[in-house]
C-alpha positions in Angstrom: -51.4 147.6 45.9 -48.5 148.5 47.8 -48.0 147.5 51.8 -47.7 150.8 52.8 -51.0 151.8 51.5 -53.0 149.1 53.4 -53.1 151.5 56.6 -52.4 154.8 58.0 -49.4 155.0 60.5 -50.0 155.0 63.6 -48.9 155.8 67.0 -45.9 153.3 67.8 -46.4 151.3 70.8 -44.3 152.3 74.4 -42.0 149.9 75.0 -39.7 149.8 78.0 -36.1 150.0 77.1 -34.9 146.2 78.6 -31.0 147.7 77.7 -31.3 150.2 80.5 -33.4 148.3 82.7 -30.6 146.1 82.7 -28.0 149.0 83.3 -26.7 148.6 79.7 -25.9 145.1 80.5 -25.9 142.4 77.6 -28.3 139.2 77.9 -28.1 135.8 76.9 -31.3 136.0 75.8 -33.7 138.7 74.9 -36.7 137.0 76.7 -35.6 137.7 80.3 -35.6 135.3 82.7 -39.2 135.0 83.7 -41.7 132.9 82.0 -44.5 134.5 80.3 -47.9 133.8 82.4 -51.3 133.0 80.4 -52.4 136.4 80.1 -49.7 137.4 78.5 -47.9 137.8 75.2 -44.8 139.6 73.6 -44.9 142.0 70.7 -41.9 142.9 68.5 -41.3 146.5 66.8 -38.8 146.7 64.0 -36.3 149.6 64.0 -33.5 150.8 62.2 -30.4 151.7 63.7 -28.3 153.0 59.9 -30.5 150.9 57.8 -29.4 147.8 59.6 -32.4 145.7 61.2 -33.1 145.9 64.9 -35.7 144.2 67.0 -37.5 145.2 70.4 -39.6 142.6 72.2 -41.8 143.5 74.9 -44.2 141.7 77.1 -48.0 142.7 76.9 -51.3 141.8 78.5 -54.0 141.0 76.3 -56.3 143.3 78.4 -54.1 146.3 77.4 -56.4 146.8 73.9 -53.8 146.0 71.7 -53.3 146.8 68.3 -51.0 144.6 66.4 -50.4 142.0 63.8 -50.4 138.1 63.8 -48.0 136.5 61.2 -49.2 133.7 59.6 -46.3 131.7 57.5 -44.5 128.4 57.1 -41.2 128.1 58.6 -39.6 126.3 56.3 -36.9 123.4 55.8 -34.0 125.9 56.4 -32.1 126.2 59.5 -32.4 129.5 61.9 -28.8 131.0 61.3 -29.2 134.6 60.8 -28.6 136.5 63.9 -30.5 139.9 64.7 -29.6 142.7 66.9 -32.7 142.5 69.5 -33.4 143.8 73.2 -29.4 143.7 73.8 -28.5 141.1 72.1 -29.0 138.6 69.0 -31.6 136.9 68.2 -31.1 133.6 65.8 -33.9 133.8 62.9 -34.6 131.9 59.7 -34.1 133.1 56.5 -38.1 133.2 56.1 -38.7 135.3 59.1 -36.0 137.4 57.5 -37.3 138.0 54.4 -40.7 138.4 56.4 -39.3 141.5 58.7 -38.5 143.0 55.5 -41.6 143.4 54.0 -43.9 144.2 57.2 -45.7 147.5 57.7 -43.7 148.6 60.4 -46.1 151.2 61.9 -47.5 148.4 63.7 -45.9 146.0 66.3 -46.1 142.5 65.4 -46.7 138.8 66.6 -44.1 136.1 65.2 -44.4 132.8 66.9 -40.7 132.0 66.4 -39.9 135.6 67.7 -42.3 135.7 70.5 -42.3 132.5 71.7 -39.1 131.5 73.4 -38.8 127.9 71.0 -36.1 126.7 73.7 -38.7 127.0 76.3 -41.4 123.6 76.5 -42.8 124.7 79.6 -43.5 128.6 78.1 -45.0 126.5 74.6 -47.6 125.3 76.8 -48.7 127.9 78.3 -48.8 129.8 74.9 -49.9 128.0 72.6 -53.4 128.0 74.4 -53.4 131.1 73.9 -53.6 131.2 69.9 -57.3 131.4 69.9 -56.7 135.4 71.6 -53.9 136.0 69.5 -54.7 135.2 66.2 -58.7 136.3 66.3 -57.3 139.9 68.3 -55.0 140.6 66.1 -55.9 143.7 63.6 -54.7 141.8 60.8 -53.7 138.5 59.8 -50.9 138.7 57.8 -50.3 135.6 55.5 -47.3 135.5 53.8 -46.2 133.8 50.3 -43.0 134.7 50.1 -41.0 136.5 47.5 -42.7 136.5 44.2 -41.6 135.2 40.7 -42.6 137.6 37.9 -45.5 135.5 37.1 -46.9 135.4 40.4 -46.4 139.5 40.8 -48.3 140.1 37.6 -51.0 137.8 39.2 -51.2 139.9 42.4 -51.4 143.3 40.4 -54.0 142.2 38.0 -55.9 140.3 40.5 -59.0 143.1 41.5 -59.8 142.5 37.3 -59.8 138.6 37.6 -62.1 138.6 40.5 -64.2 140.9 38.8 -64.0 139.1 35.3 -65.2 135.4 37.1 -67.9 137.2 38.5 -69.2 138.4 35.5 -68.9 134.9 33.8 -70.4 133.2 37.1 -73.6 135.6 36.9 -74.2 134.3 32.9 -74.0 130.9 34.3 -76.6 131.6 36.7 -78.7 132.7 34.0 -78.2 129.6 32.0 -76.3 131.2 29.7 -72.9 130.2 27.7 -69.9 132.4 28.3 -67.7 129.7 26.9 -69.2 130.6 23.4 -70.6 134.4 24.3 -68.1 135.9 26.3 -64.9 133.9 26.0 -63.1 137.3 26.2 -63.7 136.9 30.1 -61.4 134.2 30.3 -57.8 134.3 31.2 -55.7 133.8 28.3 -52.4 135.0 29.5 -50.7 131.8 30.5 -48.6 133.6 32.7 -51.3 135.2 35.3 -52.3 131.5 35.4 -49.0 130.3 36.1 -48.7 132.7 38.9 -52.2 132.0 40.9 -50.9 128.5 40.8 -47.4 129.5 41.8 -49.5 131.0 45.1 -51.6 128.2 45.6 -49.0 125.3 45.3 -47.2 127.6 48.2 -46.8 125.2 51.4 -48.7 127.2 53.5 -52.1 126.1 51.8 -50.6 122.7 53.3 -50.0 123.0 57.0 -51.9 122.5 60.0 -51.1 125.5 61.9 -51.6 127.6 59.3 -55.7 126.6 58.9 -56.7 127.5 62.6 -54.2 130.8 62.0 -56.5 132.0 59.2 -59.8 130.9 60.2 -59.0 132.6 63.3 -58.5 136.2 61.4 -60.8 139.4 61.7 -59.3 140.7 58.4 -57.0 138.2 56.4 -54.1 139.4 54.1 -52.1 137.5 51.4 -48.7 139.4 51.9 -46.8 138.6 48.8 -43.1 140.6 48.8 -44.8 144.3 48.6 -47.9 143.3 47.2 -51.4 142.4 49.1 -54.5 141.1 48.4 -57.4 140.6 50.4 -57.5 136.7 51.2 -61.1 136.2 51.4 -61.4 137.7 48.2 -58.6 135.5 46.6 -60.7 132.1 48.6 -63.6 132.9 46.6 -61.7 134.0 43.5 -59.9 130.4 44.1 -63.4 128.3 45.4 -66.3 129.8 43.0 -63.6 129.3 40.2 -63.5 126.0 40.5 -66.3 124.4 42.3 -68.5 126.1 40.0 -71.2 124.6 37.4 -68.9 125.2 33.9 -65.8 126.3 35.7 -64.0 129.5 34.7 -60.6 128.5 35.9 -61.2 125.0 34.8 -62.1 126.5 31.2 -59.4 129.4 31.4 -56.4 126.6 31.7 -57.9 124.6 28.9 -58.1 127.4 26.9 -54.5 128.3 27.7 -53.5 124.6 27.3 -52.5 124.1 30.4 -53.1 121.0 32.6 -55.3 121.1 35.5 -53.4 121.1 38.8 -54.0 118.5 41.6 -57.6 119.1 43.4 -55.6 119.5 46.6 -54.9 122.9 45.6 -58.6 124.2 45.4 -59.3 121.6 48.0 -57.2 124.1 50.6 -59.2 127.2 49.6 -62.4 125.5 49.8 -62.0 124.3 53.7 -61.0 127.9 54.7 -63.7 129.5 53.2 -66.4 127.1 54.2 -64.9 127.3 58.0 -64.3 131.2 57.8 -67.8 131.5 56.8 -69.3 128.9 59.4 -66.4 130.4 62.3 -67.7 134.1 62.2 -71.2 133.9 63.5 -70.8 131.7 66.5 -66.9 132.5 67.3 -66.1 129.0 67.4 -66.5 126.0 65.7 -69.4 124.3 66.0 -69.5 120.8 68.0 -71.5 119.4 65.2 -68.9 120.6 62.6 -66.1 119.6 64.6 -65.7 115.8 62.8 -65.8 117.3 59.5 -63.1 119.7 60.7 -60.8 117.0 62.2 -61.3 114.8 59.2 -60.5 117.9 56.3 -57.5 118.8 58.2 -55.8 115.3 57.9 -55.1 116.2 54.4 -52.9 118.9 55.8 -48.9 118.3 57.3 -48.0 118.7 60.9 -44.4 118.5 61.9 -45.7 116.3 64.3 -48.3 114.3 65.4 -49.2 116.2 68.9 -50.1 119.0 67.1 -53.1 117.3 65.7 -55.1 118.2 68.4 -53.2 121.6 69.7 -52.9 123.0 66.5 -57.2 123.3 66.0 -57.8 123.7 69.6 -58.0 127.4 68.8 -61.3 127.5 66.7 -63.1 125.6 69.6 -65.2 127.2 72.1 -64.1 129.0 75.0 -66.0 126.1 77.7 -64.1 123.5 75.5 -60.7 124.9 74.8 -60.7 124.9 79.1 -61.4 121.9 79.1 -58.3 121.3 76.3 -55.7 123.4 77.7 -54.3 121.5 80.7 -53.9 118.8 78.7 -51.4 120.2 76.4 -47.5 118.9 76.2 -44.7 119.7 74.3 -42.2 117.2 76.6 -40.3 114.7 75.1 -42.8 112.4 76.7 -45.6 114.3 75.1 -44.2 114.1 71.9 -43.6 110.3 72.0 -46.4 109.0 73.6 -48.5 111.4 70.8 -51.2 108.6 71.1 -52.3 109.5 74.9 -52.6 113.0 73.5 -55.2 112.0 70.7 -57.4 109.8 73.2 -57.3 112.3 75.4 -58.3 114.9 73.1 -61.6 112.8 71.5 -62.3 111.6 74.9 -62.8 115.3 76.6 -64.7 116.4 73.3 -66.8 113.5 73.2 -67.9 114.3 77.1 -67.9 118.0 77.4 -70.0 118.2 74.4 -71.8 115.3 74.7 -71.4 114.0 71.1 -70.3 111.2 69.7 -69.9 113.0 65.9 -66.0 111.9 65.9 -67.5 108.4 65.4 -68.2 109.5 62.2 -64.6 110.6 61.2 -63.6 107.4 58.4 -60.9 105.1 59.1 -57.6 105.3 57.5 -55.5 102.9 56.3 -52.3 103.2 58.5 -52.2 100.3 60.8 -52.8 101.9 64.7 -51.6 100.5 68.1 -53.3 97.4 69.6 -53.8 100.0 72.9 -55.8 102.7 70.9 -59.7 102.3 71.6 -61.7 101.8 68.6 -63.7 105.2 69.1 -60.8 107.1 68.7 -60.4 108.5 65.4 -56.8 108.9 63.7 -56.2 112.3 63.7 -54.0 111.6 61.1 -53.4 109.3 57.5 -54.9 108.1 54.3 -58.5 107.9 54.7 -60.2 105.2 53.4 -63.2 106.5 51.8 -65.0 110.1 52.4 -67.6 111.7 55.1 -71.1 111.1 53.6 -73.0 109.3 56.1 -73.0 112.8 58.4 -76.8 113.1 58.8 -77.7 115.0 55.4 -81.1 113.1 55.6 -82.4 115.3 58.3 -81.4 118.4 56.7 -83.4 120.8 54.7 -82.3 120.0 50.4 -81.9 123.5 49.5 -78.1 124.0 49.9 -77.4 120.0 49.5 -74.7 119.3 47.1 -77.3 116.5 45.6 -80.7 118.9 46.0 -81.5 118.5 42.2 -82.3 114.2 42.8 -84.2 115.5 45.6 -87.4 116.6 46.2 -89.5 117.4 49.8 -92.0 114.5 50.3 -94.0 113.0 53.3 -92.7 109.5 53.3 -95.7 106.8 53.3 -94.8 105.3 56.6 -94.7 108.6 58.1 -98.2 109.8 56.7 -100.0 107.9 59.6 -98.4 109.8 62.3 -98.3 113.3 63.4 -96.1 115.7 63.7 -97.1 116.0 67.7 -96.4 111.9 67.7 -92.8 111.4 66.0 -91.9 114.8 68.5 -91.9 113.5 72.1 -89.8 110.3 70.4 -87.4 112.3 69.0 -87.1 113.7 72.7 -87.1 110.8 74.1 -84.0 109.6 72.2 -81.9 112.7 72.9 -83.1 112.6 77.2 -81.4 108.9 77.2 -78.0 109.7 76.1 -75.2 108.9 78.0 -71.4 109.4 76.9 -69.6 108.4 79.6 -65.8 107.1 80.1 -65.1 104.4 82.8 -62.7 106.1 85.1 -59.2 105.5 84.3 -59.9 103.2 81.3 -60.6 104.1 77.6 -64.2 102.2 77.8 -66.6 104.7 76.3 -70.2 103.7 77.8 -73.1 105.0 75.7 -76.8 103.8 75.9 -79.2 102.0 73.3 -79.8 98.9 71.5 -79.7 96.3 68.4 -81.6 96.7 65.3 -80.1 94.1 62.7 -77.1 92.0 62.0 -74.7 92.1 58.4 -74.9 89.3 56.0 -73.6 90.0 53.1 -70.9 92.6 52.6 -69.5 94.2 49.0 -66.1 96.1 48.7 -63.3 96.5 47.0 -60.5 94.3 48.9 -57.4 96.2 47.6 -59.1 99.7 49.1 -57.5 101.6 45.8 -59.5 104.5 46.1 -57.3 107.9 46.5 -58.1 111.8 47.0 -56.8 113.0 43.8 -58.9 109.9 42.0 -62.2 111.2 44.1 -61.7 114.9 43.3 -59.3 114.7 39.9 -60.8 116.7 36.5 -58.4 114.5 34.6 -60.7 112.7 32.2 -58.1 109.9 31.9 -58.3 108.8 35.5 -62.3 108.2 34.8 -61.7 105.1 31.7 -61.7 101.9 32.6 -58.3 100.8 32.0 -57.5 102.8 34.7 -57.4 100.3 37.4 -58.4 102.1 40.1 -61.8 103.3 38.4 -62.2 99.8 37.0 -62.7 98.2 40.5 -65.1 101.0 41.6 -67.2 99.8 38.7 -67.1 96.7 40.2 -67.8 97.7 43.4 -71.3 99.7 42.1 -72.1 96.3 39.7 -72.2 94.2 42.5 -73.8 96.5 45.2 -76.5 97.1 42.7 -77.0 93.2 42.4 -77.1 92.6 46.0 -79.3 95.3 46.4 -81.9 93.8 43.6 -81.4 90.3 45.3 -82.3 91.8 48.6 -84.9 94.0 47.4 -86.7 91.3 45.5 -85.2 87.7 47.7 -84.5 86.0 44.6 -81.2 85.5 42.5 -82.8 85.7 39.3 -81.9 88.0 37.1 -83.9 91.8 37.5 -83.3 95.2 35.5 -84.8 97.3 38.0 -83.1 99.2 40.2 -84.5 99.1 43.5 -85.3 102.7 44.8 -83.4 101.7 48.2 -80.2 101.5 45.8 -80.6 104.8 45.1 -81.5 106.0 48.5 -78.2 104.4 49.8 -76.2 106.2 47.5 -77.4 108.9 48.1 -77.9 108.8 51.7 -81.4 110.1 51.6 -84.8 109.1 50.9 -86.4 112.1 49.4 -85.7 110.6 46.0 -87.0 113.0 43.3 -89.0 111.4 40.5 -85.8 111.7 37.7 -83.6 110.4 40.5 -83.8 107.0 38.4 -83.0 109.0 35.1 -80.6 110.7 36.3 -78.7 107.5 37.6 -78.9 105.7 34.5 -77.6 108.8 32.5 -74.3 109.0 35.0 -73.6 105.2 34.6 -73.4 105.0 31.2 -70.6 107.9 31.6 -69.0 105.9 34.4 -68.9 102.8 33.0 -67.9 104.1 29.0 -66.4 107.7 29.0 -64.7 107.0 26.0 -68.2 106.4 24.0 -70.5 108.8 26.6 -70.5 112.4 27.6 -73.2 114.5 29.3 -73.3 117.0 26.0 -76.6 115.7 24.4 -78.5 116.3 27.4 -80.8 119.3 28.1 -79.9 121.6 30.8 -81.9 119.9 33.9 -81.4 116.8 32.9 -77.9 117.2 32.4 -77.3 118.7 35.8 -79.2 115.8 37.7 -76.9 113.2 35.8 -73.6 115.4 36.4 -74.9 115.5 40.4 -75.5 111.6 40.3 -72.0 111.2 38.7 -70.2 113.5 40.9 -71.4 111.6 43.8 -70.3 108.5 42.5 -67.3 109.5 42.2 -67.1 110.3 45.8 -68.6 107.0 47.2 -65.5 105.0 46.7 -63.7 103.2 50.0 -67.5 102.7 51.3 -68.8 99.0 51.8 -71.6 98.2 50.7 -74.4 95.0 53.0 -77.2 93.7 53.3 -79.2 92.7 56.8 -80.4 89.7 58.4 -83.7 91.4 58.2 -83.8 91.7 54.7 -82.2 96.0 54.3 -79.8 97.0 52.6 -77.2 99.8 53.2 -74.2 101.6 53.0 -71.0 102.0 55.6 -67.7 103.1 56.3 -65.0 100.8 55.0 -64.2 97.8 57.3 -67.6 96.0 58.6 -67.9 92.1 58.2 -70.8 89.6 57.9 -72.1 89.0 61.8 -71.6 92.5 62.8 -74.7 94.6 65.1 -75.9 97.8 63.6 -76.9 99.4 66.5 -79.0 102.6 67.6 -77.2 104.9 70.2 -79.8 107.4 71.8 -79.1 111.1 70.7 -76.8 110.1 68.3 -76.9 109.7 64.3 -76.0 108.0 62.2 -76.5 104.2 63.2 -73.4 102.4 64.2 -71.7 98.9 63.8 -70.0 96.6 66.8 -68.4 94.1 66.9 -68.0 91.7 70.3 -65.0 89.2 70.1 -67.7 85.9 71.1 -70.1 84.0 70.0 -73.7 85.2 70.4 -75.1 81.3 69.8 -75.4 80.7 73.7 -78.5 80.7 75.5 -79.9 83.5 72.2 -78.3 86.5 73.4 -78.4 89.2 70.4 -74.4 89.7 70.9 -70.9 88.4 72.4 -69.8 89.2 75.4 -67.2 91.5 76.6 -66.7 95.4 75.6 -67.6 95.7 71.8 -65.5 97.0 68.5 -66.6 100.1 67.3 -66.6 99.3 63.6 -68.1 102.3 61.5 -71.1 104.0 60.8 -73.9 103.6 58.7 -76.7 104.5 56.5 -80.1 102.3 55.9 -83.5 103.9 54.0 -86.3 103.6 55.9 -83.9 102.9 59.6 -82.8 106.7 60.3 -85.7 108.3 62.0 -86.8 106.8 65.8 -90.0 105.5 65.1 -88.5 103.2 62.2 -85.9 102.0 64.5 -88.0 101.2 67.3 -90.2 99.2 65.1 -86.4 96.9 64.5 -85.2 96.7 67.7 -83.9 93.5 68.4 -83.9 93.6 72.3 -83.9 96.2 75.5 -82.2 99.1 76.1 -78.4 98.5 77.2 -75.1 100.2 78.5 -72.7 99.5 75.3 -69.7 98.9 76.1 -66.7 100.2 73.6 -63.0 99.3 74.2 
């Protein structure tokens, strides 16, 4: 579909004539000299003064019902050097925003960041770029642009509305347990070069910037711009996410059939996160504070020019009570910009008090080494995690809608049997009035209320921490043998967890085959074990431990879903430590605990968490060191989530934890 279809023309904006304001009178600059306050933007109209290009910038209040266009795009490596004619003078403009101008509906004035924004101007960045929230969720449309196409990636645009509709058709026969592989392999894509160009499109670098995310998320009514040809983007994210994510993939079977190999899981990775936060972003207008850690942890697969836009660059999708509380905060000084740490405190600090969660605990290490100053609650906004976010409070979720529902099933656990609903209730209340998230004024000490439950003995991971993204989410077969190193030591890592578990399970060192229900809880983070939960673990680890010899092609359908579930979630396990308790538990944490660590219950707050206090608890039997405490990870332990089971552990009174 051509640009020019997408919408009627309408009436061009009024915009004052700055030339004769000015009495004719060429600028420097064609921003004027005043700053642009917080209720204001600028807007840009293209004309054409005998065919050459011509700009006009005017400023705007947002109250003025604005109809425009937000660009979303990625700047790009090359330097601004093409000047154009604008408000009186030139304007210097990179070859992207070039080729941008000359592909734009022009019946409707348009927001630019590098044109709107004065770039020269720190003090005027910070008081706009608070103000991407209203810009980007106002604007009409969202224009996202992929730049100038290759033949391949054209043809892919223009044939696009009949791939959509052709995975739809094969995703509906997979619903009905049917085979389209073998029925209705005339669904899939066999022209090698439509393939080539969707992954022309998605190996595009805006799928891999920061700004970009909050840009789209942000959108009423997304476009993928692409030269002259659009395509709804929400469309193209499900075209992208159901095609791969899928039970029997179509994409994943169209590129075999085409004999093409499967592109990094980054890629679908990209599509995935939009969609999910689109979806999640247009009921409430904001991101939820319980999504928030999931959100901050996604996005550190995703490039930033630098590190202070971390926190700025996502501020956006927060809500309007928070993103007050944000905006002061914001600096684009050289100082800012160095001292990028002080920003990131700052930034999990106010979210942790203004909405009175301590979720970012849950955001996994990573496995850059971090300033001595940085306090252990603060996440790292950016790096190589060390292992996925699992332990995120699944277990008090409803299973329909779980990525592992099939190995679970609703049941009243026996310990719970004896109490009634009206019982475990007023607890649950109790735990959530005795928060407290607090900050000691003018020192990073978080304060939070509650007490010890049990102490690590006996830790299992993988010391070399080898576990990667693309190892986690590849579709390479190859990468899941054995002599692949990598895979090899996560095998490890499972044979020996499994034997601690059975030692602890049973307090012996003799040798048992059973596998301890608990095992299977911790992998799963959830005790609602289904009765084929066993089954289907056995089924994925003979596949995990012998691909070469085992496949999941003799199984019958149910069964062979279950085992494909337990083996997905294998697979994503890795970087996670795996202990056992002074009390006799066993469970599962986030990479880095040691033997002698608390695991501790903090009121309001799941999941449970480790410390760690620099001395010796020996003297006079006090349960822990002195001193403000290491925050160390969090944690998961069967029968240890709910209130009632974690009163029946504690290990002493309430207390004020201290966390430097």
């Amino acid at each position: 579909m051509a640009l020019d279809s997408l919408e009627p023309r309408i009436e061009e904006c009024e915009i004052r004539d700055l030339d004769d304001a000015r009495g004719g009178a060429s600028t420097k600059t064609p921003y004027g000299e005043r700053l642009l306050q917080s209720d204001r933007i600028r807007l840009f109209t293209i004309e054409h003064d005998t065919g050459a290009l011509r700009l006009r910038i005017s400023p705007h209040k947002f109250q003025d019902d604005l109809e425009y266009n937000a660009i979303s795009y990625v700047w790009g490596a090359t330097e601004a050097l093409t000047k154009v004619p604008c408000n009186g003078t030139d304007l210097v403009i990179s070859p992207t925003v070039l080729d941008i101008l000359h592909h734009l509906d022009r019946s409707r004035p348009c927001w630019v960041d590098s044109i709107c924004i004065n770039q020269q101007d720190t003090e005027e960045k910070a008081v706009q770029v608070p103000l991407m929230h209203q810009i980007y969720s106002q604007a009409a449309q969202v224009v996202i642009w992929m730049g100038i196409p290759t033949m391949q990636s054209e043809k892919f645009m223009a044939e696009f509305p009949s791939l959509l509709e052709k995975e739809r058709k094969w995703n509906s026969m997979i619903t009905q347990h049917l085979q389209p592989w073998i029925n209705a392999k005339g669904l899939l894509v066999t022209d090698e070069n439509l393939l080539q160009g969707m992954l022309h499109i998605l190996k595009n670098q805006w799928f891999e910037r920061l700004w970009t995310f909050q840009e789209c998320v942000l959108a009423k009514h997304p476009i993928m711009l692409h030269g002259h040809l659009w395509i709804n983007f929400d469309e193209f994210l499900i075209f992208a996410e159901d095609g791969w994510y899928q039970r029997d993939s179509y994409l994943i079977h169209s590129l075999q059939n085409a004999g093409l190999l499967a592109p990094s899981p980054r890629l679908w990775a990209a599509c995935r996160s939009l969609k999910l936060f689109r979806e999640h972003f247009e009921p409430y207008g904001a991101v939820q504070y319980n999504r928030i850690p999931y959100l901050l942890h996604t996005l550190r697969r995703r490039s930033a020019k630098e590190p202070v836009d971390r926190a700025w660059a996502v501020t956006g999708l927060f809500s309007e009570a928070l993103r007050s509380k944000l905006d002061p905060f914001v600096d684009y000084s050289d100082n800012g910009r160095l001292d990028f740490w002080r920003t990131h405190i700052l930034f999990a600090k106010t979210i942790m008090v203004e909405e009175q969660t301590l979720g970012l605990l849950t955001i996994p290490p990573t496995t850059e080494e971090r300033p001595h100053s940085v306090p252990s609650w603060c996440p790292a906004l950016e790096g190589t995690f060390k292992c996925s976010m699992l332990t995120i409070g699944a277990w008090n979720e409803q299973i329909s809608g779980q990525n592992h529902a099939p190995l679970l099933e609703d049941i009243v656990e026996e310990a719970d049997r004896a109490r009634s609903v009206s019982a475990l209730d007023p607890l649950s209340s109790q735990y959530r009035s005795r928060k407290v998230i607090a900050f000691e004024k003018d020192n990073a000490f978080l304060k939070t209320c509650g007490y010890v439950v049990d102490t690590i003995s006996e830790v299992v991971e993988d010391p070399q921490a080898q576990t990667g993204f693309n190892y986690m989410m590849s579709v390479d077969a190859s990468t899941r043998l054995i002599s692949n190193p990598i895979h090899a030591a996560n095998v490890d890592v499972y044979a020996r967890s499994l034997l601690l578990a059975r030692r602890t399970a049973h307090c012996t060192n003799d040798s048992i085959e059973s596998i301890p229900p608990e095992y299977l809880m911790t992998l799963l983070c959830d005790t609602r074990l289904s009765r084929e939960a066993t089954t289907a673990y056995e089924d994925a680890w003979a596949v995990l431990t012998d691909r070469e010899h085992n496949n999941f092609e003799g199984l019958f359908a149910e069964r062979r879903l279950r085992a494909i579930t337990f083996y997905n979630r294998l697979l994503n396990l890795p970087g996670h430590s795996f202990f056992s308790t002074a009390s006799g538990r066993f469970g599962i944490t986030t990479a880095g605990c040691k033997p002698g660590d608390k695991i501790c219950v903090f009121y309001g707050e799941d999941p449970l968490h480790i410390l760690r206090w620099p001395e010796s608890q020996s003297e006079n039997n006090k349960i822990h060191g002195e001193g403000p405490a290491e925050f160390c990870g969090v944690a998961f332990i069967p029968h240890l989530m709910k209130p009632h089971e974690q009163e029946a552990a504690r290990l002493g009174p309430d207390e004020i934890f201290i966390i430097g």
